[in-house]
N, C-alpha and C positions, 0 to 999 in steps of 0.2 A: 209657462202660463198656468196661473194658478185658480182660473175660473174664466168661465164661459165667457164673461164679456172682454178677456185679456186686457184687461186695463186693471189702475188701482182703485177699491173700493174705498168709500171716504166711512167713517162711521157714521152711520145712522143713515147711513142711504139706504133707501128704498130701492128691494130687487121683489122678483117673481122667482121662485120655483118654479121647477119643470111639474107638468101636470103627471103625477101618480108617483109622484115621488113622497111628496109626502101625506097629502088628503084624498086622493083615489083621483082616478080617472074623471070624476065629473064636477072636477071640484073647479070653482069659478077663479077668474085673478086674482079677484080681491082675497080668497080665499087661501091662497098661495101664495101674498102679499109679505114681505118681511123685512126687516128696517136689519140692517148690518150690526155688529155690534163687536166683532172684533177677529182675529184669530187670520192663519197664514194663509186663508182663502182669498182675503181682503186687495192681497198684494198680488200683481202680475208677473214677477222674476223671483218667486220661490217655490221650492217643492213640493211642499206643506198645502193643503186645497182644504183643510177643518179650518170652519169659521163659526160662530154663536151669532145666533140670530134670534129677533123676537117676531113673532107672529103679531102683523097688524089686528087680525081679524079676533082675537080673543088673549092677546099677552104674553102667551106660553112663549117660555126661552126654551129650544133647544139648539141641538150642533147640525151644521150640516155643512157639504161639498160647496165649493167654489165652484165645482161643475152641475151642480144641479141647479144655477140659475137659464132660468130661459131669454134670450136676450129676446126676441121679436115677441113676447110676453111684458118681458119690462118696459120696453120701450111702447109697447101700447098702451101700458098703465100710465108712463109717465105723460102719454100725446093726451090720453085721455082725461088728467088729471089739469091742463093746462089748458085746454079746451075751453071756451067760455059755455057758463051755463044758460041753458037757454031757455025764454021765456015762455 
């Protein structure tokens, strides 16, 4: 298992970072938000957990863990993104 969700990451998917990993402790989802971009974290049956990612919130590419995705984080971005908006 090559990242917290143990499945395979598609590029350009949208994950969450665990919180203080990389923006501190009070840093919000969206802020912690990051689109995939490549690297052996992506994959669930390899050893390799560095992946490149780009930050939604301001652009910035850098590396990070396959394990530093938060799944019940991602999975609220994605419930909440598909959510209709309300009037």
């Amino acid at each position: 298992m090559a990242n917290s969700l143990n499945r395979q990451l598609a590029v350009d998917e949208i994950v969450v970072l665990t919180s203080g990993v990389w923006c501190g402790s009070g840093s919000t989802i969206d802020d912690r938000a990051v689109r995939v971009k490549g690297g052996f974290g992506m994959f669930a049956e390899t050893s390799g957990a560095a992946m490149w990612v780009e930050f939604l919130s301001d652009g910035e590419k850098t590396h990070a863990s396959g394990y530093d995705i938060d799944p019940e984080d991602t999975a609220a971005y994605h419930s909440r993104r598909a959510a209709p908006v309300q009037p």
